[in-house]
DRENFIVEX-629254 format. One line per field, with one value per residue (C-alpha): x, z, y; residue number from 1. Coordinates in steps of 0.1 Angstrom, whole numbers, plus 5000, padded with zeros to 4 digits. Example, Ala and Ser with C-alpha at 12.3 -4.5 7.8 and 13.67 -1.06 7.14 Angstrom:
// residues 2
u: (5123,5137) .
w: (5078,5071) .
v: (4955,4989) .
i: (1,2) .
***
This chain:
// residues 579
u: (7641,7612,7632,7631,7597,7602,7561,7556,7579,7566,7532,7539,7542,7509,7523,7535,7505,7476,7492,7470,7480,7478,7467,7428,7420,7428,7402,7416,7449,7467,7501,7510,7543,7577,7595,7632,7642,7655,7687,7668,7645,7624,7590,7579,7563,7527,7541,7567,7536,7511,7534,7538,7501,7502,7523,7504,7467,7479,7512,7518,7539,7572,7599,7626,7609,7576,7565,7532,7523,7521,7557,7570,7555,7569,7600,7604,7597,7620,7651,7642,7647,7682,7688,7680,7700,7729,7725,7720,7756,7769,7782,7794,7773,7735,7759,7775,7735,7729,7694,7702,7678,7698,7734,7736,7727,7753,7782,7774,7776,7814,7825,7812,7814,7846,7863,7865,7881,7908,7920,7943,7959,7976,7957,7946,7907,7907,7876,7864,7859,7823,7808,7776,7776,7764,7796,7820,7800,7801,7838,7844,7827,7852,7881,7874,7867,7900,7921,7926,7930,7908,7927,7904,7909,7910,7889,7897,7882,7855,7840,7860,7885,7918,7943,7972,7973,7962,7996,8007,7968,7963,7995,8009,7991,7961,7932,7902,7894,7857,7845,7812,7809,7791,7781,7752,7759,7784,7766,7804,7816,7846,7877,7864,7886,7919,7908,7900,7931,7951,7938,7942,7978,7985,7964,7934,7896,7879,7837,7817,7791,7765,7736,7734,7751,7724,7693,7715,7748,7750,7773,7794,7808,7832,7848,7852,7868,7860,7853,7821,7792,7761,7730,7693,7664,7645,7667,7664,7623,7621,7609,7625,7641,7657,7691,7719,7751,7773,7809,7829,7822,7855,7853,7814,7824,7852,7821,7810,7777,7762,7732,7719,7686,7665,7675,7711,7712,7721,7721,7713,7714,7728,7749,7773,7762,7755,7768,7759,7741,7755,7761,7738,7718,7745,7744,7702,7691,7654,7623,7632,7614,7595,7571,7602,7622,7595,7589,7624,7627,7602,7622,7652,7629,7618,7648,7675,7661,7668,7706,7716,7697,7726,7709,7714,7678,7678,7708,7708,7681,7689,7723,7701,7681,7707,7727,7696,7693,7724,7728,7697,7708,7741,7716,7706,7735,7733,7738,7770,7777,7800,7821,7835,7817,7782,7777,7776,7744,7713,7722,7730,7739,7744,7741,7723,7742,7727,7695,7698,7694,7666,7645,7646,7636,7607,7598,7597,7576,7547,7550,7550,7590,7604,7642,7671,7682,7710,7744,7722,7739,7773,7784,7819,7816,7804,7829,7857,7842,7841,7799,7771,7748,7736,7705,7700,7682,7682,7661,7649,7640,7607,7615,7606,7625,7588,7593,7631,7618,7587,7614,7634,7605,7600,7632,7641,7607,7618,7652,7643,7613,7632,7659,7692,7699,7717,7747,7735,7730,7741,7707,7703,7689,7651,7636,7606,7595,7577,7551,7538,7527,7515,7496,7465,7485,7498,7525,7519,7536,7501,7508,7471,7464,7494,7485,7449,7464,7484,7453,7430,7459,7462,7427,7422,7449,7440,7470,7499,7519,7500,7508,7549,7543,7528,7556,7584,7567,7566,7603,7607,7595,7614,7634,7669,7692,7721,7748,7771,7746,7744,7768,7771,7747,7715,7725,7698,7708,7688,7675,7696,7693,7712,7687,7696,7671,7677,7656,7650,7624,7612,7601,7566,7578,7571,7596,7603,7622,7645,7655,7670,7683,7699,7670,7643,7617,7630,7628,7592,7583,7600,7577,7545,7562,7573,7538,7531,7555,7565,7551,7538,7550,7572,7536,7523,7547,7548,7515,7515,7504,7520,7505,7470,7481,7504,7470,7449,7471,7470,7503,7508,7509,7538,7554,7551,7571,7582,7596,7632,7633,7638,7605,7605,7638,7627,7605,7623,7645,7623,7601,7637,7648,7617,7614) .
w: (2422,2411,2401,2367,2358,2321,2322,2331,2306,2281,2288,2277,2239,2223,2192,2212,2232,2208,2173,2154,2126,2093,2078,2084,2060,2089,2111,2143,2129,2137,2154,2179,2174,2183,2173,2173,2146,2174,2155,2128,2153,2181,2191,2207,2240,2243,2261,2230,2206,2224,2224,2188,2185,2208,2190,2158,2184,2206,2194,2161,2148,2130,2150,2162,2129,2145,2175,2184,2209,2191,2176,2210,2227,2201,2201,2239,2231,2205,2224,2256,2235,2226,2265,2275,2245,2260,2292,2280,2269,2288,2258,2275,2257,2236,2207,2204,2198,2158,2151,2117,2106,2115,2117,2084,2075,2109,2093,2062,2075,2087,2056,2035,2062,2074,2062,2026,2034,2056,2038,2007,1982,1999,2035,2053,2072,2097,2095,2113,2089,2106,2097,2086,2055,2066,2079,2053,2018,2030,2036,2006,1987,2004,1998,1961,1961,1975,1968,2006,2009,2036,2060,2075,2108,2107,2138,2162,2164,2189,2167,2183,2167,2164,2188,2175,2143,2155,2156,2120,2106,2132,2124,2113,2076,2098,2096,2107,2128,2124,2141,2158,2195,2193,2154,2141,2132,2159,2193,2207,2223,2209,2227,2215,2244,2229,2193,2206,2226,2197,2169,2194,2197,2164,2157,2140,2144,2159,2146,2170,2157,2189,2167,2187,2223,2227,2244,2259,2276,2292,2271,2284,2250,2275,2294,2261,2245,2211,2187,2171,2186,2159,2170,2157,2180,2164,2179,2217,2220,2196,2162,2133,2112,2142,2146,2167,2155,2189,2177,2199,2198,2180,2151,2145,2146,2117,2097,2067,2060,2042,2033,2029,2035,2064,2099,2091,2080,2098,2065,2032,2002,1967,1970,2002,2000,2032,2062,2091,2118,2153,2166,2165,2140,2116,2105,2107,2074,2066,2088,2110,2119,2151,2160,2161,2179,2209,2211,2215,2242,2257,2246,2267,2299,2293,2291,2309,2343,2329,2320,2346,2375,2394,2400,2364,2368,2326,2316,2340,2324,2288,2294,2309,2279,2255,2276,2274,2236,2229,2251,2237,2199,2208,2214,2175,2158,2125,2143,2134,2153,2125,2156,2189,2220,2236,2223,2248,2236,2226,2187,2179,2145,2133,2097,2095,2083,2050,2048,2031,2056,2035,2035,2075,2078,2058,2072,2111,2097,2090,2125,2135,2142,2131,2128,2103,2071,2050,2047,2076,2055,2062,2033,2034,2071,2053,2030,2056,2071,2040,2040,2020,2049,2082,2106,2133,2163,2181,2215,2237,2272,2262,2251,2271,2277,2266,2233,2225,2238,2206,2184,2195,2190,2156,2142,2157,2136,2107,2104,2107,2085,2053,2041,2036,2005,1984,1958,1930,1899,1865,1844,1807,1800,1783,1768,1792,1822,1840,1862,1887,1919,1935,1933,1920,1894,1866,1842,1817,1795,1784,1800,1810,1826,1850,1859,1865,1885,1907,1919,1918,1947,1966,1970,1983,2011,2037,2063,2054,2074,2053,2018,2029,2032,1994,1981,1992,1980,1948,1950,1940,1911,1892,1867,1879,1855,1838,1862,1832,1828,1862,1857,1858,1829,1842,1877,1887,1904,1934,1954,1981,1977,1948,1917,1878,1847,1812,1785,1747,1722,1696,1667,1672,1694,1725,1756,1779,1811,1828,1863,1898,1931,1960,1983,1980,1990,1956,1936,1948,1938,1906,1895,1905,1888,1856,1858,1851,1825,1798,1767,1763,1738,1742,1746,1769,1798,1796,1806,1832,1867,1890,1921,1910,1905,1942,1957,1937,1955,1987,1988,1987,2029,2028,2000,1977,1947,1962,1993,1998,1987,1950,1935,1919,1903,1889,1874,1862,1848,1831,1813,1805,1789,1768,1761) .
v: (2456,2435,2399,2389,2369,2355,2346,2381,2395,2376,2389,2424,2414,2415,2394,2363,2364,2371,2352,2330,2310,2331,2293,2310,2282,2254,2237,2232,2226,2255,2261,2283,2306,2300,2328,2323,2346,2376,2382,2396,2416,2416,2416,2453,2452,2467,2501,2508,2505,2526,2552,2552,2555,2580,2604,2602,2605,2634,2656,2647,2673,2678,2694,2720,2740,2752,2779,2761,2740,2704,2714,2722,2689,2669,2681,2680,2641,2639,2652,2636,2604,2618,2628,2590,2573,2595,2582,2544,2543,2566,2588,2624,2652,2647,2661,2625,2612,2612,2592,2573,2546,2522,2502,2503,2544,2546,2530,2546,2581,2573,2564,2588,2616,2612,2583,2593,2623,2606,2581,2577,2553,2526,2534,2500,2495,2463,2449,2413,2380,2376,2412,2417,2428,2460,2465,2452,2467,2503,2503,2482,2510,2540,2518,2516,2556,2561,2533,2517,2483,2459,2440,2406,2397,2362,2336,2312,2281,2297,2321,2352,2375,2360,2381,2361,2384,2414,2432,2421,2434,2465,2485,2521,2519,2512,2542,2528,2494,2484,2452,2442,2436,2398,2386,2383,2348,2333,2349,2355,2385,2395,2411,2444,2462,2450,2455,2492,2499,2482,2506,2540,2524,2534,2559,2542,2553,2523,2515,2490,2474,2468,2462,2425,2432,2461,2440,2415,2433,2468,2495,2521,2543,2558,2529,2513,2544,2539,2563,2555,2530,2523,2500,2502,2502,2473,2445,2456,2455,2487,2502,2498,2524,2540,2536,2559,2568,2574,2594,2614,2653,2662,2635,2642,2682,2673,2652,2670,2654,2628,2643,2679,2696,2701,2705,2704,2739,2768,2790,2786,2812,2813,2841,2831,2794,2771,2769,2741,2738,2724,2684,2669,2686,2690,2650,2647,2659,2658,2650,2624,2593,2609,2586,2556,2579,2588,2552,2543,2563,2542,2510,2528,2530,2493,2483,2498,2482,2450,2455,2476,2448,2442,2409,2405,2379,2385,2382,2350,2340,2345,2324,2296,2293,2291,2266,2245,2251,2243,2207,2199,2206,2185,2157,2153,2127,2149,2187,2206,2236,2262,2272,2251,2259,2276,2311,2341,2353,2331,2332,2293,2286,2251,2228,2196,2166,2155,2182,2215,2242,2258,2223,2229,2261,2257,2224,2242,2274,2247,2238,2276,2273,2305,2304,2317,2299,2314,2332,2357,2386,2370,2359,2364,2343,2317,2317,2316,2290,2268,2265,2278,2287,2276,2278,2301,2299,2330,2337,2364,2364,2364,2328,2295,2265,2247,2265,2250,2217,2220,2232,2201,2177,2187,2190,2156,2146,2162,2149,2113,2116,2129,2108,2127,2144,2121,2126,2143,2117,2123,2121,2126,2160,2155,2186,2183,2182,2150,2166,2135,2151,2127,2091,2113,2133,2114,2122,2143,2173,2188,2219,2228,2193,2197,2224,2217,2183,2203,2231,2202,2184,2216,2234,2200,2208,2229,2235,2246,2219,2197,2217,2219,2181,2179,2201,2177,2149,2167,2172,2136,2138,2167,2150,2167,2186,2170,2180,2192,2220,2229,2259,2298,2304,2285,2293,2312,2346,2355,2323,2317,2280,2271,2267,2260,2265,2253,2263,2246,2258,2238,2246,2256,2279,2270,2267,2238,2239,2217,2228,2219,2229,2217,2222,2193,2225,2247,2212,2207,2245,2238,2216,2241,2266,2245,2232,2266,2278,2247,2238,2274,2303,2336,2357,2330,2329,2365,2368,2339,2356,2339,2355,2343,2311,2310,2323,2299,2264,2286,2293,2329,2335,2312,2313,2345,2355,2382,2367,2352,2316,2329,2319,2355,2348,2316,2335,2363,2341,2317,2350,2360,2329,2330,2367) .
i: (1,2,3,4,5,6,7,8,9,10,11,12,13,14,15,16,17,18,19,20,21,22,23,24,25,26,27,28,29,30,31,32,33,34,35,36,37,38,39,40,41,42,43,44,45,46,47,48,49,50,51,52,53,54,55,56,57,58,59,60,61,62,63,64,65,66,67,68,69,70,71,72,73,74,75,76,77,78,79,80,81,82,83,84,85,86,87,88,89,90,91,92,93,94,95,96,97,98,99,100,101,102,103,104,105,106,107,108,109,110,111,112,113,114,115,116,117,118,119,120,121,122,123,124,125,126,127,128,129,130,131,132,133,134,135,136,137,138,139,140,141,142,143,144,145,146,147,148,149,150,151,152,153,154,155,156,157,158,159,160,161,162,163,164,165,166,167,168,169,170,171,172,173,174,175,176,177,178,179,180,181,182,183,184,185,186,187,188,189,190,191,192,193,194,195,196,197,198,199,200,201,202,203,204,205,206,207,208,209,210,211,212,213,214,215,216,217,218,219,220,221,222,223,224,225,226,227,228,229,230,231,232,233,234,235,236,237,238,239,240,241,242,243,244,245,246,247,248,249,250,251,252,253,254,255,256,257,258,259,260,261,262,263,264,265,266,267,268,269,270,271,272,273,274,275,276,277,278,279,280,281,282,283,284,285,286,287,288,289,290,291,292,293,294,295,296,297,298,299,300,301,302,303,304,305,306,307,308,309,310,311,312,313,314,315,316,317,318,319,320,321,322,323,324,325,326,327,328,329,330,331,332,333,334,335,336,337,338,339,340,341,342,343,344,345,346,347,348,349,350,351,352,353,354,355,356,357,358,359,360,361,362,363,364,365,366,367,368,369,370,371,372,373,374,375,376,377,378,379,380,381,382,383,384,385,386,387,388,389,390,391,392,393,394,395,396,397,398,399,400,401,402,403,404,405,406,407,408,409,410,411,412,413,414,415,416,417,418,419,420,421,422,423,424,425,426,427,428,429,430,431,432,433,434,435,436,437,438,439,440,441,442,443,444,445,446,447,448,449,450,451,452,453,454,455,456,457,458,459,460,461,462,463,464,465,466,467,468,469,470,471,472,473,474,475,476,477,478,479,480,481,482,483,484,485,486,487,488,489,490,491,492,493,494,495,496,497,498,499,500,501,502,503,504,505,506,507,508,509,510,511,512,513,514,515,516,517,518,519,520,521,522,523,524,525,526,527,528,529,530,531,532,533,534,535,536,537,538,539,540,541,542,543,544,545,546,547,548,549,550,551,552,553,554,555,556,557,558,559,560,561,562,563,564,565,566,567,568,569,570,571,572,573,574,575,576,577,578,579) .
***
């Protein structure tokens, strides 16, 4: 075999090598990608997309339901997908192949397939204190249907599952054991072979999560011996909403299932009512997601060369990167890893002394620096672990080590040129709002000339390095919440960086707002926002657009409403207040 060329793997991603800034607005000013958000997903390699296009161009057809030619081509696709996933891990029989749309529909279809029949008041699941949430809500949800309890497998210092425990929390009231191979979070493989011989021990039904080991280890379903195996195509190079539920034949034959309709009849009729079809059929109701499927199988053929290399040139490679990552990370005085030691794949999650994790994530994406801030869906992990989120760098082998030494640069930059976050000060709350943006913008609480200050500061901004940069200065000057209202009822629910809004009304009517959050970013978007919103009436700030005016400032590419830092529940709750 060929030995593993990262330049030449990195070629075949038309994203990574094609990107230009989406700041169209910037002249000569732009930033090339670095995109180390892998965790998440994965770029798709030009081979995996043309087959998708191809599908739709040349046999697009729904199938197993039609006699003609496009339905029979299609279909052949389709199942040779299933014959290659089969062989991928290894499972015995195509009937232990169930496309899902993912982990998460996966993990679903256990509980509410099978595990809510099994188990009963009093019954115990084992699941891992670092899930993802996509595998700690669904069991939650069958243990409150049927009155089991969760049991948490506690960490070691490393990040791993704590064996130490595992007899007291794996025992006889034990039904079902359901842990992930490596987090999502932590990038260690866990000792998933004990947990699995541990839970067949005393009869449990063991759940692996692969949705991260898939496009870095090599899986084997039957030398691991577990019962169920779930993992989605779009972290390993593939498209998303395709995911495969692996369960051994006699469980999946014992499934009722989850949903009905469509190819998972064998007969339906009102008088004698339904009856199944066969595995795999039985558990794939509805038209499935054909296109993603076809192209997964080409994901399978792009891939499976590279795990199974007994060179192991990848995997060699992928370990060099994130032992470079890592030393280099070590190098920055104000890094924290969240767990002792180098993770076993290249997911890296850390905190930075004295800066909010949100401040850095958004302060690397004007540079082009894509990485993770957040609870990463884990936030029962980051409870355990006493925090309120973290970064996370994760990498691919399409990654360089000239990439992580840019990321490096920059964050080094951006840690010395904003001064830690200091201890929260204990202001008197004033029934308005000082907006002073900037040496150009003087204070004011006309609501319209703030406004017009603040689009008059931005339209004059071009970049969007250069418009993060305006935003934090603007953080400076949000006149901060009293901290004795900083509580349940202003905390705003739905930005992940901790916000508060207090509103008065005088008696004209109108509103002002008083706000804060721990993130300088939120505190500089509070006072666009606020800009925005005080001094105005009920029927006013109802009929504020925000989008216009996030699109007037140039801001909507980067920072919409609608997306994740919780601009659109500052919103929501400031035409609530009001309303």
């Amino acid at each position: 075999m060929t030995p593993f060329d990262p330049q030449l793997f990195r070629q075949q991603f038309p994203l990574l090598n094609n990107y230009e800034n989406i700041d169209t607005e910037s002249k000569g000013d732009k930033n090339p990608l670095v995109y180390f958000d892998n965790a998440a997903t994965t770029q798709k390699p030009q081979q995996v997309i043309d087959i998708a296009n191809h599908y739709y161009q040349v046999f697009n057809a729904n199938v197993h339901r039609a006699s003609h030619q496009l339905s029979s081509q299609a279909t052949i696709a389709f199942e040779n997908a299933r014959n290659l996933t089969q062989k991928f891990i290894n499972a015995k029989s195509v009937k232990e192949v169930i496309w899902t749309k993912g982990s998460t529909e996966s993990i679903n279809v256990i509980t509410q397939s099978l595990a809510r029949n099994i188990l009963k008041q009093g019954d115990e699941i084992a699941i891992c204190a670092s899930e993802h949430h996509a595998n700690i809500v669904p069991w939650q949800i069958v243990a409150k249907q049927t009155g089991a309890i969760i049991k948490v497998l506690p960490l070691s210092s490393s990040g791993h599952i704590d064996l130490k425990v595992i007899d007291k929390l794996i025992n006889n009231k034990t039904k079902f054991v359901a842990c992930a191979q490596i987090s999502n979070v932590l990038g260690k493989i866990n000792p998933i072979q004990t947990v699995i011989n541990k839970a067949k021990s005393v009869g449990a039904i063991s759940i692996i999560d692969g949705a991260q080991t898939v496009a870095h280890v090599a899986v084997d379903v039957q030398a691991l011996d577990c019962d169920f195996y779930v993992f989605s195509a779009h972290k390993m190079y593939g498209p998303t909403g395709v995911g495969v539920l692996y369960g051994k034949q006699a469980l999946l034959e014992s499934m009722q299932p989850y949903q009905g309709g469509g190819e998972m009849i064998k007969n339906v009729s009102f008088e004698q009512g339904t009856s199944y079809n066969e595995l795999p059929f039985k558990l794939e109701a509805g038209t499935p997601n054909i296109a993603g499927v076809v192209a997964f199988a080409e994901t399978l053929e792009f891939i499976w060369p590279l795990l199974s290399d007994i060179d192991q040139g990848y995997s060699r490679y992928e370990k060099k990167l994130t032992q470079y990552c890592y030393q280099a990370l070590v190098t920055i005085e104000q890094v924290e890893f969240i767990v002792d030691g180098v993770p076993d794949i290249p997911v890296i999650a850390f905190t930075i002394n004295g800066h909010h994790n949100h401040d850095i994530a958004i302060a690397l994406d004007s540079y082009g620096i894509a990485i993770r801030s957040g609870h990463h869906c884990a936030m029962p992990l980051m409870s355990y672990l006493h925090i309120d989120g973290c970064l996370r760098v994760s990498l691919a082998a399409y990654n360089t080590f000239t990439e992580v030494d840019i990321f490096i640069t920059h964050l080094k930059s951006i840690v010395s040129e904003f001064e830690p976050e200091e201890n929260h000060l204990e202001n008197s709350h004033d029934e308005t709002i000082a907006v002073n943006t900037s040496p150009e913008v003087k204070v004011t609480s006309e609501p319209k000339a703030a406004m017009d200050r603040i689009i008059e500061l931005f339209v004059n901004t071009k970049s969007w390095d250069s418009r993060h940069r305006e935003i934090m200065l603007l953080s400076r000057e949000l006149l901060r919440l009293d901290k004795t209202l900083r509580s349940d009822v202003t905390l705003i629910s739905g930005c992940e960086s901790k916000a508060w809004l207090y509103a008065t009304r005088s008696n004209d009517g109108t509103y002002s707002f008083t706000a804060d959050s721990d993130a300088k970013i939120i505190r500089g978007l509070l006072v666009i926002v606020l800009a925005a919103f005080n001094h105005k009436s009920s029927q006013q700030i109802q009929s504020v657009n925000i989008n216009q005016y996030f699109s007037t400032l140039g801001l909507m590419q980067h920072l919409s409403p609608s997306r994740g830092n919780g601009l659109i529940a500052i919103v929501d709750k400031i035409k609530t207040l009001s309303a």
